[in-house]
C-alpha positions as CSV (number, residue, x, y, z in Angstrom):
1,X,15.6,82.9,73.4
2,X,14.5,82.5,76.8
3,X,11.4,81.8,78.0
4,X,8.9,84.1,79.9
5,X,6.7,82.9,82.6
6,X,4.1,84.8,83.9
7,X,2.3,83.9,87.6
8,X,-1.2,85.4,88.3
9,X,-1.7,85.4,92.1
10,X,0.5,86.6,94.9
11,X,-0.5,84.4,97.8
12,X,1.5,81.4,99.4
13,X,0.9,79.1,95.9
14,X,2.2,82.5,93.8
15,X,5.5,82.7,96.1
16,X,6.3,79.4,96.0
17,X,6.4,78.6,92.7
18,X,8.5,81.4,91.9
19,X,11.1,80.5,94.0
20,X,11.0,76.8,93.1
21,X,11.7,77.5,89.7
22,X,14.3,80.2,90.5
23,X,15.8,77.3,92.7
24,X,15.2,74.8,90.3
25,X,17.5,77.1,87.7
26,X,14.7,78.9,85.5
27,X,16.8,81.9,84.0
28,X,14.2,83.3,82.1
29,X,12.1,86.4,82.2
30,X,9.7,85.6,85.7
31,X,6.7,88.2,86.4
32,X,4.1,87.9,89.1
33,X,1.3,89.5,89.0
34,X,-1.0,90.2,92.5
35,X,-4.5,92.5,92.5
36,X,-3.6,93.0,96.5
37,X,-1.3,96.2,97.3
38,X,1.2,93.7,99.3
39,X,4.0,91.3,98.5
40,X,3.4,88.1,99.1
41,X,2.0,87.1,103.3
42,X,0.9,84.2,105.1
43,X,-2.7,84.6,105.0
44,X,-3.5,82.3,108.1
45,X,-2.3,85.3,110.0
46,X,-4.9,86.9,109.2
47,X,-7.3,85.5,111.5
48,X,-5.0,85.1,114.5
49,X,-2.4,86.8,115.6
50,X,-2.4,90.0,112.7
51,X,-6.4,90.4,114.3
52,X,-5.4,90.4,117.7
53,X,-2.2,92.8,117.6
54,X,0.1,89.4,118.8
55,X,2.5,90.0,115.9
56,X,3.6,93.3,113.8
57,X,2.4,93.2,110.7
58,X,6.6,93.2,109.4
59,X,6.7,89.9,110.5
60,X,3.5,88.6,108.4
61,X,5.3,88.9,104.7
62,X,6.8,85.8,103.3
63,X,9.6,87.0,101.7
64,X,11.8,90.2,101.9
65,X,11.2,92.9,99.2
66,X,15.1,92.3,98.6
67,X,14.3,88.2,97.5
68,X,12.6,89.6,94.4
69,X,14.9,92.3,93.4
70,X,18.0,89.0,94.0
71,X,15.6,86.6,92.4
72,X,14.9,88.9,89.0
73,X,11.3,88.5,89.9
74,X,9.1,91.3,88.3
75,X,6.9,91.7,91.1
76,X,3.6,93.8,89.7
77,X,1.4,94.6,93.1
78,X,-2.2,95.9,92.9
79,X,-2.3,95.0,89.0
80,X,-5.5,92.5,87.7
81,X,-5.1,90.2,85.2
82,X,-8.6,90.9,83.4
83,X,-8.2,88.3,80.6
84,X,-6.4,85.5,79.1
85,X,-5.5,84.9,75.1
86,X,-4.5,81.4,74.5
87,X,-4.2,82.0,71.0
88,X,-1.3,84.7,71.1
89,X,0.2,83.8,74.5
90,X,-1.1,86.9,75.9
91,X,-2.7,88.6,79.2
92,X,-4.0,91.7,79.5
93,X,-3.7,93.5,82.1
94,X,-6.3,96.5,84.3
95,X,-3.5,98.9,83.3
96,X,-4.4,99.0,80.1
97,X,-0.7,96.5,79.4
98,X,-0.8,93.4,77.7
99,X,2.0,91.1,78.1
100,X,3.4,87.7,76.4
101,X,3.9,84.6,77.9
102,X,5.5,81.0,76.8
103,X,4.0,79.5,80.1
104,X,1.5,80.7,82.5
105,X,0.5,79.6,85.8
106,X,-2.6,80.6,87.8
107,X,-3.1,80.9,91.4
108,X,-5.8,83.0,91.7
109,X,-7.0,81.5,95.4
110,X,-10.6,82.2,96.4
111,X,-13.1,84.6,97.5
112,X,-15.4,85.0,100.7
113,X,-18.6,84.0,99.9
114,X,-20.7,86.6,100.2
115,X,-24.2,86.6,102.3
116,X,-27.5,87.1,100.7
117,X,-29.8,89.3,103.2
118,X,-31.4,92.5,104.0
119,X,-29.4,95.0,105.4
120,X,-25.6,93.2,103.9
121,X,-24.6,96.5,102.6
122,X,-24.7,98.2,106.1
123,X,-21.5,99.8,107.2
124,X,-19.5,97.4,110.1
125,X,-20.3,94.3,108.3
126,X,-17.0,92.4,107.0
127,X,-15.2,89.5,105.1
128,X,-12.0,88.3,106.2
129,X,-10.0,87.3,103.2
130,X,-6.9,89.4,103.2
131,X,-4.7,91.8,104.7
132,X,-6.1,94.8,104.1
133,X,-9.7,92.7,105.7
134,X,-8.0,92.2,109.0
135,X,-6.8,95.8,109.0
136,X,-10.2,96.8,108.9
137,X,-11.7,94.4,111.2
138,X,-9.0,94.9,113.8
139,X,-9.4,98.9,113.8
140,X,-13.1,98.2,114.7
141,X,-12.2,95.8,117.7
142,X,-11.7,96.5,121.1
143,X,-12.9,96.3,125.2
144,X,-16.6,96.1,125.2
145,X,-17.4,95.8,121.0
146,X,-20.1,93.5,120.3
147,X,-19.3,91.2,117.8
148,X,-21.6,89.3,115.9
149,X,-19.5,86.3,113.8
150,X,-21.8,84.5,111.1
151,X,-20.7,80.8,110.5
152,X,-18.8,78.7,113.1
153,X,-15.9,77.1,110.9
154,X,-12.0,77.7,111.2
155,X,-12.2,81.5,110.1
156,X,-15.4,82.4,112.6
157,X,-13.7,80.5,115.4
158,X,-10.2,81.9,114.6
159,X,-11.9,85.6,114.5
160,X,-13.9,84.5,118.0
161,X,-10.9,83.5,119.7
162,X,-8.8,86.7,118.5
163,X,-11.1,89.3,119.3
164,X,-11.9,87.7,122.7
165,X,-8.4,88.3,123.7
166,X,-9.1,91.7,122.5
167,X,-11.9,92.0,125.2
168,X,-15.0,92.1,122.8
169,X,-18.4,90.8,123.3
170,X,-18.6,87.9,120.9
171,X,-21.5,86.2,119.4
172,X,-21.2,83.2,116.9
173,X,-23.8,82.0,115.0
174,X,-24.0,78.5,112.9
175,X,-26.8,77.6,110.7
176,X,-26.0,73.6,111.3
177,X,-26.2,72.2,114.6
178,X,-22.4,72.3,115.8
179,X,-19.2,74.6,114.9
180,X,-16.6,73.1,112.5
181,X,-19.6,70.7,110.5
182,X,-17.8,70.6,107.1
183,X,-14.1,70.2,108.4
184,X,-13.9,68.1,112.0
185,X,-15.2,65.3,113.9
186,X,-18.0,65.7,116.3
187,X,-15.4,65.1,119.5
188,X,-13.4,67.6,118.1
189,X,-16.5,69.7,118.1
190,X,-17.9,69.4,121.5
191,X,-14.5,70.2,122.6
192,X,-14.1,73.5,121.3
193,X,-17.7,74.1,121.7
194,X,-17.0,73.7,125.1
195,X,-13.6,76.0,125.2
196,X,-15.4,78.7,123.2
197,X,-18.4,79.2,125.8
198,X,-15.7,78.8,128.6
199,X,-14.0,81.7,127.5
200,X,-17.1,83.4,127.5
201,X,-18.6,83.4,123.8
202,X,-22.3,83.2,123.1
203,X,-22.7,80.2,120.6
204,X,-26.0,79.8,118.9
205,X,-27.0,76.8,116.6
206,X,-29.5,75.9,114.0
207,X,-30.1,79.4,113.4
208,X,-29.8,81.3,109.8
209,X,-30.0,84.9,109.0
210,X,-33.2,86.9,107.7
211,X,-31.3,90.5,107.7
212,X,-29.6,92.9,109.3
213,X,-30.7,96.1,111.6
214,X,-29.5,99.3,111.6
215,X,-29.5,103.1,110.3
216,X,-26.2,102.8,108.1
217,X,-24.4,101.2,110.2
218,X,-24.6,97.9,111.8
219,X,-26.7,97.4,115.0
220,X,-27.9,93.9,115.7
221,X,-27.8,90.6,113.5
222,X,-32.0,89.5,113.0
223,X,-32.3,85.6,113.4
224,X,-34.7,83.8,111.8
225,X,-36.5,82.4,115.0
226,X,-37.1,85.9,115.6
227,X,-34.3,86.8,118.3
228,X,-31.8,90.0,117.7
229,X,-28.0,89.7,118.0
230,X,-26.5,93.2,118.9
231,X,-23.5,93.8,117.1
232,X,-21.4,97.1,117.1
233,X,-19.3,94.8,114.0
234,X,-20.2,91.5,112.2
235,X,-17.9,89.2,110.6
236,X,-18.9,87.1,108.0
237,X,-17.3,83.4,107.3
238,X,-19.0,81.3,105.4
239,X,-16.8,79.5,102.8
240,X,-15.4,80.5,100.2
241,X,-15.5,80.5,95.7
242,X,-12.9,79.7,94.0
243,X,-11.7,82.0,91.5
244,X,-11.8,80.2,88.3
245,X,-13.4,83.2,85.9
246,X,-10.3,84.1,84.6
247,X,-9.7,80.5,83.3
248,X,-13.2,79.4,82.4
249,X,-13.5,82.8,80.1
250,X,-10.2,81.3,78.5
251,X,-11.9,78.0,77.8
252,X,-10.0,76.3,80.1
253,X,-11.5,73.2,81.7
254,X,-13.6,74.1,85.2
255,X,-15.4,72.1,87.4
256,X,-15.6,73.0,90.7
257,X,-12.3,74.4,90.3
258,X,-9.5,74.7,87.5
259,X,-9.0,71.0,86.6
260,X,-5.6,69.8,86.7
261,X,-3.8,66.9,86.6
262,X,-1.1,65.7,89.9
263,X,1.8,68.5,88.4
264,X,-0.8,71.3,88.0
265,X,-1.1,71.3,84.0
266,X,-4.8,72.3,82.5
267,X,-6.2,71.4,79.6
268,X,-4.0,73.6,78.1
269,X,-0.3,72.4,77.9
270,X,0.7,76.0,78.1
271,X,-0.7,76.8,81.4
272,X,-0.8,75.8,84.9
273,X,-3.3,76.1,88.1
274,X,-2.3,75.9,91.4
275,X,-4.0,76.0,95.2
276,X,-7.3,77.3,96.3
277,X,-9.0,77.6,92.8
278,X,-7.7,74.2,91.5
279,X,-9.6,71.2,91.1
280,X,-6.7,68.0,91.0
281,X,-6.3,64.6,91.4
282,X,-5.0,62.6,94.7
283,X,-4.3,59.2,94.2
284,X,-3.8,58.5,98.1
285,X,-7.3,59.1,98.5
286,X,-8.8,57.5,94.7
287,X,-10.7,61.0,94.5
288,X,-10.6,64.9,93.1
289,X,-10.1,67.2,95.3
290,X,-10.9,70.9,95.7
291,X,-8.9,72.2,99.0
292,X,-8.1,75.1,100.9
293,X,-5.2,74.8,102.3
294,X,-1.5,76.3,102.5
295,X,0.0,73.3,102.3
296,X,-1.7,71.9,99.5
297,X,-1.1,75.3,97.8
298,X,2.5,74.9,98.3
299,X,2.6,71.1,97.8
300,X,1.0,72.0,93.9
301,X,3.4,75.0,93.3
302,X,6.5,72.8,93.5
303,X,4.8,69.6,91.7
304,X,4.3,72.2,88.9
305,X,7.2,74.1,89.1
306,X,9.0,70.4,88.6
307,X,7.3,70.0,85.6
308,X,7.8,73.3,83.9
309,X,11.7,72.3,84.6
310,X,11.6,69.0,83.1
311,X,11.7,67.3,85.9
312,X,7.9,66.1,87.3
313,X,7.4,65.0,91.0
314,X,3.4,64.7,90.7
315,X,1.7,65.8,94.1
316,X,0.2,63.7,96.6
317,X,-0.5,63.8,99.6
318,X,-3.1,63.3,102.6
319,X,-4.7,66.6,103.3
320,X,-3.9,68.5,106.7
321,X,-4.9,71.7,107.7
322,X,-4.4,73.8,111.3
323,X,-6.4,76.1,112.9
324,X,-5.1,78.3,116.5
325,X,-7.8,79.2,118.8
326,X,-6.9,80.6,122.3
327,X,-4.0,78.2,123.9
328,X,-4.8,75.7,121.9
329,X,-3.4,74.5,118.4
330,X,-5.9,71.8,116.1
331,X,-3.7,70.1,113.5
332,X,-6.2,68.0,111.3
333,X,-4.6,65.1,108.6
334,X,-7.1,62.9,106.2
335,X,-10.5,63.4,105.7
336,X,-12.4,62.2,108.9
337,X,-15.8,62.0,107.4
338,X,-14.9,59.2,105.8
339,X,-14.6,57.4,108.8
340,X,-16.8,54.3,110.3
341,X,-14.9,54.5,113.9
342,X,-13.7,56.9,116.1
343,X,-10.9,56.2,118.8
344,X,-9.8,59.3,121.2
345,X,-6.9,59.1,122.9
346,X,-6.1,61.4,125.9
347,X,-8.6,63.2,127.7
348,X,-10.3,66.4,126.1
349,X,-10.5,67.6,129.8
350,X,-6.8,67.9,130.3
351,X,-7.1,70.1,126.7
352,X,-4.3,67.6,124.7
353,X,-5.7,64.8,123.3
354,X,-6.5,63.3,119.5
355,X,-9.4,61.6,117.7
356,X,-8.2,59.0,115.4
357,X,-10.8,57.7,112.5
358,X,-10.7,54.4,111.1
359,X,-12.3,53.1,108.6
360,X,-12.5,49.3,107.5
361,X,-10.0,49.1,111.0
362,X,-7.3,51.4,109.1
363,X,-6.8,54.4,110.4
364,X,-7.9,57.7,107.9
365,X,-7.5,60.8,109.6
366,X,-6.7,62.3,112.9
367,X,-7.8,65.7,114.5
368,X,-5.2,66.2,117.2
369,X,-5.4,69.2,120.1
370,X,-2.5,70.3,121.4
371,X,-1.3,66.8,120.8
372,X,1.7,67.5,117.8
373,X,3.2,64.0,118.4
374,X,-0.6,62.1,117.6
375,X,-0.9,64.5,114.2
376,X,3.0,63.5,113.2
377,X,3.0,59.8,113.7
378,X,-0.8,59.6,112.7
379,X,-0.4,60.8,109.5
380,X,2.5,58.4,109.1
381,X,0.3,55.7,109.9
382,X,-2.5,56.7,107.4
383,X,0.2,56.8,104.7
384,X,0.9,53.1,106.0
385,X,-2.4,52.0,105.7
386,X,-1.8,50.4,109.8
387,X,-4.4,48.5,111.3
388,X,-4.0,49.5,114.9
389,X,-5.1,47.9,118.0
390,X,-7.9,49.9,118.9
391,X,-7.5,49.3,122.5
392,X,-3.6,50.3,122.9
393,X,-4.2,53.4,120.3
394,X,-6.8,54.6,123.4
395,X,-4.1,54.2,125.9
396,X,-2.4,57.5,126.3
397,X,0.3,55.9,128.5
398,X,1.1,53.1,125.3
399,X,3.7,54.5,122.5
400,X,2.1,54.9,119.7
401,X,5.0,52.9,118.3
402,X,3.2,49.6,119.8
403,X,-0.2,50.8,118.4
């Protein structure tokens, strides 16, 4: 008899195992299961060109609708899976349905974090997390809107640099004391602190909330030192929680995340976790991570797609992530806090250059601008372990070949 699996989650980890086991030559009965009203999309959209009308929304979807009618995949769309049985092999479904499985994977991604103040419930304030977000976000922008953005990571700069284009009024603010705190280097941080008030949005630092003003709807953003931020919309980014409810109610292992081992398996040899919500090992970097991150989402779906198959090919790899702000492209690989040097090569000035991060003299992670060539051959040399020369890796004008 052949086997059913069932996938909970419909974002980039959902869509890639499905096809990796389809392409891997699972026959059996293949269901996925998503709580959004859309097939499958790349969610980095989201944030940049979906939010500032630079692509149609068409374009945005993953797959066509006709890869999961070829595939045989049972695609259920705007559906919950509301608990797990491990004992029977069963979920049940919001519908009311309950369905069998032999195997189970879950992808259920994360969740904006949601902001604790006075006044949070007014109309005009947003998260960004999915389609349906940006939709609503995007209706709202326009030629002379205020917007107020609250936090100054990837999404709030993203959101800053789209709506900009749009002709809004923005405002970020950052409770720390420089945009992109938890995820870049400081030069990479001056620079774009730079670019953002160059193209004309008002940064503020060191700040945090104490509530929000308005009669219904949104009107201005209260500070705690006492200043007002007037905001016609306000956009909230700051992080995000995994969803890992589903699996903890289950009795499933959680800690900071699902925890899995490097091919996605839980404590239970039934059921597999991939991307956002996962907590797994990365033997590159002699740590557990938690990330969020497309790649790594897709990285885990085929490592565990292999092993449901027979066949494992563990996953690991050094984290990398991108962000596009304005005319400029930030690919980030290794973790650069680890770092006990800094190197930059190229000028910021001439907006394409990279920061390389050493530590012990090997290099660890890179944060390249507009600077594709640094990011690929950077991330070769991390997996190398090289000790460079420091002073031909600052030289522009030397190959990195010589480095």
């Amino acid at each position: 008899m052949s086997e059913t699996i069932i996938v909970i989650g419909a974002g980039h980890g959902g869509a890639q195992i499905v096809e990796s086991l389809r392409s891997g030559g699972f026959d059996g009965k293949l269901i996925m299961i998503g709580d959004e009203a859309h097939r499958p999309y790349d969610r980095p959209s989201t944030s940049k060109e979906l939010l500032s009308g630079g692509i149609d929304i068409d374009r945005i979807f993953l797959k066509r609708d006709q890869f999961y009618t070829d595939k045989t995949i049972d695609l259920r769309l705007g559906v919950r899976v509301t608990s797990i049985d491990r004992q029977t092999h069963r979920v049940a479904l919001s519908t009311g349905e309950s369905l069998a499985y032999d195997k189970l994977v879950i992808a259920t991604g994360a969740r904006a974090r949601r902001l604790q103040a006075p006044g949070a419930d007014l109309e005009g304030i947003f998260y960004l997390r999915s389609l349906a977000d940006s939709q609503a976000i995007g209706a709202r922008l326009g030629p002379g809107k205020k917007l107020a953005i609250i936090g100054g990571g990837y999404v709030g700069l993203e959101v800053a640099a789209s709506a900009t284009k749009l002709g809004c009024k923005v405002a970020v603010i950052e409770m720390l004391e420089r945009l992109l705190a938890r995820v870049a280097g400081v030069e990479i941080a001056d620079f774009y602190e730079k670019a953002h008030r160059d193209a004309g949005v008002d940064l503020h630092f060191g700040v945090a909330i104490e509530g929000f003003v308005g009669d219904g709807a949104v009107r201005a953003v209260k500070l705690t030192d006492g200043s007002e931020i007037p905001a016609d919309v306000v956009v909230v980014g700051i992080g995000a929680v995994p969803n890992t409810e589903l699996a903890g109610e289950a009795g499933l292992a959680v800690e900071n995340g699902i925890l899995v081992d490097d091919c996605g398996r839980t404590s239970d040899p039934t059921i597999f976790a991939i991307g956002d919500a996962t907590n797994h090992p990365n033997d590159l970097l002699g740590k557990r991570l938690r990330l969020e991150s497309v790649p790594a989402a897709m990285g885990q779906a085929r490592a565990a797609a292999s092993a449901i198959l027979g066949n494992p090919k563990p996953f690991h790899e050094i984290p990398w992530f991108w962000s596009d702000q304005y005319d400029l492209k930030l690919q980030i690989v290794g973790l650069s806090e680890i770092g006990d040097q800094v190197v930059v090569r190229g000028n910021p000035a001439d907006r394409r250059f990279a920061a390389f991060y050493l530590r012990h003299g090997k290099i660890v992670a890179v944060n390249a601008v507009n600077s594709a060539r640094d990011f690929m051959v950077g991330k070769k040399l991390i997996l190398e372990g090289r000790v460079p020369d420091v002073a031909k890796l600052a030289d522009p004008e030397c190959p990195l070949a010589e480095v």
